[in-house]
C-alpha atoms as a printed R data frame, in Angstrom:
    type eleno elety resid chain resno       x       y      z
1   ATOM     1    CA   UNK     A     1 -20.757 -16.483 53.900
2   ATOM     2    CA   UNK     A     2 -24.308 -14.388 54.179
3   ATOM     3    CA   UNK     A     3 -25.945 -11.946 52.406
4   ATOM     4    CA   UNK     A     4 -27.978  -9.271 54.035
5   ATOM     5    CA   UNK     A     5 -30.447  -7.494 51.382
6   ATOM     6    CA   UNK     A     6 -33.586  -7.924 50.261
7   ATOM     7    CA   UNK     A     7 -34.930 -10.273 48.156
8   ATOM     8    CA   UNK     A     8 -36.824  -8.079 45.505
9   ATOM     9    CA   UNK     A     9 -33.596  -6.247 44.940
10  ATOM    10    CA   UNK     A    10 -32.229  -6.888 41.593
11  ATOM    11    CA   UNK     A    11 -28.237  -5.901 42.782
12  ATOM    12    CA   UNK     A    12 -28.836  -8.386 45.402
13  ATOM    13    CA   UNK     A    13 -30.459 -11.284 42.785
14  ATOM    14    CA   UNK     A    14 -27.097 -10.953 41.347
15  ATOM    15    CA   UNK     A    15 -24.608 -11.502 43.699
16  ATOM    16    CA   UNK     A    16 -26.863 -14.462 45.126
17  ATOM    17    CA   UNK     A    17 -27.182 -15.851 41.827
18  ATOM    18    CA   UNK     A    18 -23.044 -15.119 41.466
19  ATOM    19    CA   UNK     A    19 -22.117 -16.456 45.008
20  ATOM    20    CA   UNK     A    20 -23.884 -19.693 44.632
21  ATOM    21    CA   UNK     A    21 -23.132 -21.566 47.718
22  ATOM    22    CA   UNK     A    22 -24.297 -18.292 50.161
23  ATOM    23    CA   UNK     A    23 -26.775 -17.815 52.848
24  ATOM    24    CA   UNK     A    24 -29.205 -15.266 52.752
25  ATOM    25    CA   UNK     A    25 -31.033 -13.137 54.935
26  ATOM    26    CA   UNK     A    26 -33.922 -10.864 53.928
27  ATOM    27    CA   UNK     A    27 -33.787  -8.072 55.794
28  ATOM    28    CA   UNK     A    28 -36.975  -6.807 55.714
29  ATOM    29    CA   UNK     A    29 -38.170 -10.114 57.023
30  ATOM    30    CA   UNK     A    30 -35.638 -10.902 59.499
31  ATOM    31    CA   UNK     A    31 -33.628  -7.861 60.195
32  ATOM    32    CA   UNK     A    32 -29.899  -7.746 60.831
33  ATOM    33    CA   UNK     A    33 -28.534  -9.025 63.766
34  ATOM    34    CA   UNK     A    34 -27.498  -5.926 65.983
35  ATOM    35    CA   UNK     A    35 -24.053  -7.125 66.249
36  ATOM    36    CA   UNK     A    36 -23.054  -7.390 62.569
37  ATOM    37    CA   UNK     A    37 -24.594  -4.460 62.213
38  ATOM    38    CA   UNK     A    38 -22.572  -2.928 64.669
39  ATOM    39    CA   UNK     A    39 -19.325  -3.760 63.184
40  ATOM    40    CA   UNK     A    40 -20.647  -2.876 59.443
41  ATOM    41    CA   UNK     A    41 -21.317   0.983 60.959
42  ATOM    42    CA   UNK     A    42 -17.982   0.586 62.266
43  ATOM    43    CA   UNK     A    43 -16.403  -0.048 59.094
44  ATOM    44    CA   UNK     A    44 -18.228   1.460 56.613
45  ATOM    45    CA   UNK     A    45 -20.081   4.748 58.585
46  ATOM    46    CA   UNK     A    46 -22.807   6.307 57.171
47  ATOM    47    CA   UNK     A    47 -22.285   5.290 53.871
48  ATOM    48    CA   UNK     A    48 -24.261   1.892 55.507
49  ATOM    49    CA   UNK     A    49 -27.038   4.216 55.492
50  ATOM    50    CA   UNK     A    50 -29.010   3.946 51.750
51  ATOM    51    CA   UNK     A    51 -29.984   7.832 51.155
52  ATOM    52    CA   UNK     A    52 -31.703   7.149 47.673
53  ATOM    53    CA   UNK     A    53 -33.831   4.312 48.889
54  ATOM    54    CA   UNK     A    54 -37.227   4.603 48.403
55  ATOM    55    CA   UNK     A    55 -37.921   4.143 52.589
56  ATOM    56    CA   UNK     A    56 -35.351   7.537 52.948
57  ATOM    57    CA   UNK     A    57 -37.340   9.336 50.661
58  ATOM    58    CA   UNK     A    58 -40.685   8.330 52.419
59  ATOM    59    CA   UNK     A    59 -39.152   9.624 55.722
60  ATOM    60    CA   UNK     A    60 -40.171  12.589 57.204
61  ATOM    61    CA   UNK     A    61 -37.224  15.312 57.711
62  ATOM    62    CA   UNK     A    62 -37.243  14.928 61.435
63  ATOM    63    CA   UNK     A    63 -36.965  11.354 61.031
64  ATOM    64    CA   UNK     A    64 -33.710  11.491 58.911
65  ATOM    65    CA   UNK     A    65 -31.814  13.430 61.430
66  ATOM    66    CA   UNK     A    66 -31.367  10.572 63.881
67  ATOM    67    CA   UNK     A    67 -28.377   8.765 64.883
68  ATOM    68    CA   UNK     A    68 -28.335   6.528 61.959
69  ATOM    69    CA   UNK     A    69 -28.207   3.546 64.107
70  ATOM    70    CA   UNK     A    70 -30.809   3.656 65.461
71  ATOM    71    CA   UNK     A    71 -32.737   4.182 61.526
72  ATOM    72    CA   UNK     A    72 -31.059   1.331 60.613
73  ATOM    73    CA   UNK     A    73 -32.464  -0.828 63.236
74  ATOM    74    CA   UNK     A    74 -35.995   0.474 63.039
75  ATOM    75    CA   UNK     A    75 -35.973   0.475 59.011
76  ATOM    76    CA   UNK     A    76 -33.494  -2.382 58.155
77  ATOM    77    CA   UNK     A    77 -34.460  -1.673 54.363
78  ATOM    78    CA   UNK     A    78 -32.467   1.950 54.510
79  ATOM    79    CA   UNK     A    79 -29.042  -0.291 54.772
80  ATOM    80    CA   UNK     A    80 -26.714  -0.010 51.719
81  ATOM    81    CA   UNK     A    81 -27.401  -3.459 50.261
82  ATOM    82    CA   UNK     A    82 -26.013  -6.595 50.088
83  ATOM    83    CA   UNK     A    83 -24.060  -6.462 52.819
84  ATOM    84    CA   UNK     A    84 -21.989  -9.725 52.506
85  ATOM    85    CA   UNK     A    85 -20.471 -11.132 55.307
86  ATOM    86    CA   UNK     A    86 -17.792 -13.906 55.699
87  ATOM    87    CA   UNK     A    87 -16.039 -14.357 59.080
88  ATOM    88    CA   UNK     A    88 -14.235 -11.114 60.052
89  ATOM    89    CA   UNK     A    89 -14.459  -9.663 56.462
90  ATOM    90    CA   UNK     A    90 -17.322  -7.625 55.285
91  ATOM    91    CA   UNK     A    91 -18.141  -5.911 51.250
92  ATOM    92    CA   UNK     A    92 -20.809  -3.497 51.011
93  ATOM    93    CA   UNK     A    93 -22.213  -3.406 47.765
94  ATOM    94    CA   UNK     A    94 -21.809  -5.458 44.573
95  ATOM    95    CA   UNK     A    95 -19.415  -3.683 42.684
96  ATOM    96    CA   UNK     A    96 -16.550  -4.516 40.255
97  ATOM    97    CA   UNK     A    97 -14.391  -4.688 43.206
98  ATOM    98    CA   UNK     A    98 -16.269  -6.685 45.209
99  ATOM    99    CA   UNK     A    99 -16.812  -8.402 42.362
100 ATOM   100    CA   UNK     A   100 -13.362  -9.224 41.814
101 ATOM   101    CA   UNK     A   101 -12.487  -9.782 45.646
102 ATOM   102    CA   UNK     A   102 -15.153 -12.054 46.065
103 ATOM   103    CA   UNK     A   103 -14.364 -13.713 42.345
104 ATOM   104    CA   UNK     A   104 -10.682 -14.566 43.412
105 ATOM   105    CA   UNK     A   105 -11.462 -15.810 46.543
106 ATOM   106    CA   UNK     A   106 -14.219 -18.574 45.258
107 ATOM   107    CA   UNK     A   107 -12.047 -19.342 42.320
């Protein structure tokens, strides 16, 4: 199982500190790879795309009108975070149902 967020983000300190045995990925250092990132658009559209970050607000207006791909792979920090990945199943977010997916499956 990985984690794609950032490691200064305190929703993403939780889950790490909840999914204990999971691999992380900073995404601001290392990016995410263009193929799970493919499949996350895929699944979860724009909402992937973090529109009350602090890097969307810094973008200019122009800027925020491109295919949101391509934003994603040039700022990695305006994806929806964590992004957990396990095999062919991906949760966006660390909410109580992810929460409780996630829960029941390490139990």
């Amino acid at each position: 199982m990985i984690l794609y967020g950032l490691k200064t983000c305190d929703t993403c300190k939780k889950a790490r500190k909840a999914l204990a045995e999971i691999d992380f990925v900073d995404v601001r250092e290392e990016g995410v790879p263009d193929a799970v990132l493919s499949v996350a658009f895929e699944r979860f559209g724009e909402k992937l795309l973090n529109t009350r970050s602090t890097t969307w607000r810094n973008l200019p207006e122009n800027e925020r009108s491109k295919d949101p791909m391509a934003l994603l792979k040039a700022h990695p920090t305006l994806m929806k975070r964590p992004l957990i990945v396990d095999g062919d199943q991906m949760w966006l977010s660390w909410d109580k149902t992810v929460q409780a997916e996630l829960g029941h499956k390490n139990a």
